[in-house]
N, C-alpha and C positions, 0 to 999 in steps of 0.2 A: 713750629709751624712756619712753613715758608707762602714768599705772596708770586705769586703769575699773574697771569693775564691771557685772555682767551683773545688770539693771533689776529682775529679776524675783524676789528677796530683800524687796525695796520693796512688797511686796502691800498693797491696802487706802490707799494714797497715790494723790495726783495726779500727774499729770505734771507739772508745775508746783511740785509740792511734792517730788518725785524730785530733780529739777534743784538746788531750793537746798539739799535734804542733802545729794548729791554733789557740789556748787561746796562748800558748808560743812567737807566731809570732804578738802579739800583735793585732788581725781580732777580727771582731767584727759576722760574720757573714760567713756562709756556706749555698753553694749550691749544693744539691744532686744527682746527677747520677743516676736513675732507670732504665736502659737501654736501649734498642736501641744503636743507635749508642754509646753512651757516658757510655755503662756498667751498672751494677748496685751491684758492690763489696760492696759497704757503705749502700744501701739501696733495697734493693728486694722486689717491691711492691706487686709480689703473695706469697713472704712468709709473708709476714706481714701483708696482708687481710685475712691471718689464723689463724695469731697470735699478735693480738691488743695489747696485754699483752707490747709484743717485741714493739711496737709502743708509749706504754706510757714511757716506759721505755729510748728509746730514745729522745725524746724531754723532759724528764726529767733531761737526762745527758745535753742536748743543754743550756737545762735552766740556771743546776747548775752551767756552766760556764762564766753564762752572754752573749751566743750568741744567736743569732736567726738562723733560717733556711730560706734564704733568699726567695729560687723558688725548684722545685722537677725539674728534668730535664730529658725529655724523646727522644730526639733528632731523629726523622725516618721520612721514608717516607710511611705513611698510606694510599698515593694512588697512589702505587706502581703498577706498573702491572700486575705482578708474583702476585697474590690473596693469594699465603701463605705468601710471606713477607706481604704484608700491613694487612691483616688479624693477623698476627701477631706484629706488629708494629704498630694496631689500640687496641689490646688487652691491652700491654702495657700501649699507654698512656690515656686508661680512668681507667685503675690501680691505674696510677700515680698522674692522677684526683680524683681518692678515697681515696690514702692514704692523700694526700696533704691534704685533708676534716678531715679526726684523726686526722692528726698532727694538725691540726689548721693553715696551712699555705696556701695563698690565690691564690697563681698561679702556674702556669708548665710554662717550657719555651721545644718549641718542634721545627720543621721547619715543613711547609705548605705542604709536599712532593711534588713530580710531577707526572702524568700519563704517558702515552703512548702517541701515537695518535691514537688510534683505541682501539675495544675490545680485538683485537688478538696483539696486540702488550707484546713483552718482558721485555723490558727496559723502563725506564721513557725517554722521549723526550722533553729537554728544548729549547722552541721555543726564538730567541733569533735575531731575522729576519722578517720583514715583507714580504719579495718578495725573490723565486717566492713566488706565491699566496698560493698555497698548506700549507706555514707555518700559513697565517691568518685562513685560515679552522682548522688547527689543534689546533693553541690556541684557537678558539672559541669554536672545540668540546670540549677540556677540561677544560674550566670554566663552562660553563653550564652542560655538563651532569658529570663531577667528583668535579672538586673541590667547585663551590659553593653547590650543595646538599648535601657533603660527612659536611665541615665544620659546615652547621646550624645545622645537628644534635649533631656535636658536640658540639658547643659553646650552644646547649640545654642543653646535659648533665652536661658541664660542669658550668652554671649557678646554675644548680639544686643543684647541690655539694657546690656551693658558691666560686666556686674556676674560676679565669682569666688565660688566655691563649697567651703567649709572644710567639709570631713564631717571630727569627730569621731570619733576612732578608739574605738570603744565596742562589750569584749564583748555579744554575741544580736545584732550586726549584721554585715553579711559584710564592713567595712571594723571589722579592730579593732585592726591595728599595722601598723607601717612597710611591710611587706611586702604585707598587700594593698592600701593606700589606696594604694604605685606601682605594684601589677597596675592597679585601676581607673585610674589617671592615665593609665597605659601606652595602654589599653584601648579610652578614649574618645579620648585624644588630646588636643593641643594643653593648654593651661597653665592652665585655666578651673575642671580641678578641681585642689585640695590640701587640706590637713591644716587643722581649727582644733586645733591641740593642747593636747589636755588631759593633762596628766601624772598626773593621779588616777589613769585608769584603765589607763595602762602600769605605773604602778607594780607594783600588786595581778597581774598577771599576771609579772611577773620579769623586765620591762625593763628595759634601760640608760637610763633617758631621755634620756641625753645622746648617748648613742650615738646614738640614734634621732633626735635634732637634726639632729645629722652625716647620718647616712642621709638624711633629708629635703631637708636644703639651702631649696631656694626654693621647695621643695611648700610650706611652710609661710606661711598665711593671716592665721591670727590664733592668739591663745594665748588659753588658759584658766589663770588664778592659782588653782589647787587641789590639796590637797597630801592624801595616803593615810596613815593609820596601821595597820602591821602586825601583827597578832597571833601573834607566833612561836609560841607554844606551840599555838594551835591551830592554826596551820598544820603544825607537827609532826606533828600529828595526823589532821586531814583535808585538808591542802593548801588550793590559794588557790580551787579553785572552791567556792565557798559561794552558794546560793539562801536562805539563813533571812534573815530581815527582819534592816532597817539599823539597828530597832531594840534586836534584841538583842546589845549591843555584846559584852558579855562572852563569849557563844557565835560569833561570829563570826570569821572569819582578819584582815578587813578592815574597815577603816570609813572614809568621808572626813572628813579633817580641817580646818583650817584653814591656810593655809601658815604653815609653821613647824614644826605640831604633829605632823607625820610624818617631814619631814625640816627638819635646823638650817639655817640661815641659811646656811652655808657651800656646802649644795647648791644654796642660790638663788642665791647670789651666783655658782657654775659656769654654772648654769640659762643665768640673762641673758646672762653673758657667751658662749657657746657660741651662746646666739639668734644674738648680736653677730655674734659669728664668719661665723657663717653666713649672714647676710643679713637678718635680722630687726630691725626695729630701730623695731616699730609700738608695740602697744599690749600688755601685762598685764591682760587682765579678770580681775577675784576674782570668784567662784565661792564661794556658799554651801551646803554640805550637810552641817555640822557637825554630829553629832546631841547633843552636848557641851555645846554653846553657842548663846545666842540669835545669829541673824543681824548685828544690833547690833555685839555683841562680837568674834563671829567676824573684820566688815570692819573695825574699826580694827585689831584684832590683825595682820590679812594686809597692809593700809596702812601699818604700823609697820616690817613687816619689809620689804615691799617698797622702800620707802624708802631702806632702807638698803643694797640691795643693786640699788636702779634706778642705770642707765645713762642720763643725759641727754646727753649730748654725743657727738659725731662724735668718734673718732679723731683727733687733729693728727699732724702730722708730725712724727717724731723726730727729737731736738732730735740726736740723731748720726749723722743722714740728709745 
């Protein structure tokens, strides 16, 4: 299993100079930012459907360093309500689905967006309640008439490209655990969409993650190296749905941490192996949103530990086989 790192911690760098800090930080792998949410300083998938040139040239310098490029990463909500955002954040990631097709690289990792409840609505509406009744009418309008037709045309397009599609399981999106990223998988069909999984955000909700490995099996795309720390006492007290800024650590149930700093070494070392298990056996990208720690700090601390709990090697045959 090799370890990356998702590009976009690197702000204010070159591409160029991205590369020799993670060849320097001893990574084997990087994951790209096209933007939407997640930017796209390292990689801009309409200037580089203009200029392939720029595209060979990158995944050349990827080459020469011995990494790969793990996922392209276009992070929005395409079925937003506002029709110029998801219009524009649907434009994006079948970009991000083209260029990943020149590069030679197999998947996007994006999030499943959310609707409204209605035509006229402004804002996406995460139904997150079954009663009163009025929330089951709304999550049904918006499976049937937005998100299951909006996705099978994607996971068309992006079949056609040769390229798979990792939605992050991420609460305010209507893919946000095991259970509905295999409804959508169900839904659309064939193997094109599955999980990037990020364990931050199962945690904070009162997942198994490992369980949820298990549950997943070969849904599972790419990983995210990100770890949650839990505020028990204030969870005592207002549970784990918290809206107050990431900044206020002390008032909050939740915060992301760096892996390690939420759970010990002994879950990561279950973590990988359970990948293992199950059929995983790509890539670890770290994930910075440490509010504790500079980025800097944050990725050798998660490199440190990953390290020591990475799986390089296939399985051999026992030796009492």
């Amino acid at each position: 299993m090799r370890i990356g790192v998702f590009t976009v911690l690197f702000r204010g760098r070159s591409f160029d100079q991205v590369l020799e800090e993670v060849t320097k930080l001893g990574l084997e792998a990087i994951e790209l930012g096209c933007g939407n949410y997640p930017g796209n300083e390292h990689c801009n998938p309409s200037q580089l459907l203009r200029d392939q040139g720029r595209v060979k040239q990158m995944v050349k310098a990827v080459e020469d360093r011995g990494l790969i490029v793990s996922a392209l990463s276009c992070h929005g909500n395409p079925l937003h309500p506002n029709r110029e955002v998801a219009e524009a954040h649907r434009r994006v990631q079948r970009e991000t689905i083209q260029v990943a097709e020149l590069m030679g690289v197999d998947r996007i990792n994006t999030f499943s967006g959310c609707p409204g409840d209605s035509e006229n609505s402004k804002y996406p509406n995460w139904v997150v309640s079954p009663w009163p009744d009025d929330f089951q009418k709304v999550l049904e309008w918006q499976w049937k008439e937005k998100v299951i037709p909006f996705w099978r045309e994607e996971a068309e397009f992006a079949e056609r490209h040769g390229v798979k599609v990792g939605l992050e399981m991420h609460p305010g999106f209507v893919v946000y655990n095991p259970e509905t990223l295999l409804r959508l998988r169900k839904e659309v069909g064939g193997k094109v969409i599955g999980a990037n999984l990020d364990p931050s955000h199962l945690f904070w909700q009162g997942i198994d993650v490992i369980a949820a490995i298990r549950t997943l099996r070969d849904a599972i795309f790419h990983v995210h190296a990100k770890d949650t720390g839990i505020d028990h006492l204030n969870v005592s007290v207002n549970g784990v749905l918290d809206p107050k800024s990431y900044l206020k650590l002390q008032e909050r149930s939740w915060y992301f941490r760096t892996v390690g700093y939420g759970h010990d070494a002994g879950f990561w070392a279950k973590f990988v192996s359970e990948l293992r298990l199950n059929g995983y056996d790509y890539v670890l990208s770290i994930e910075h949103e440490d509010a504790f720690t500079s980025p800097e700090e944050g990725l050798r601390k998660a490199i440190s530990l990953l390290k020591q709990v990475q799986l390089k090697e296939h399985p051999r045959e026992a030796w009492w086989a």
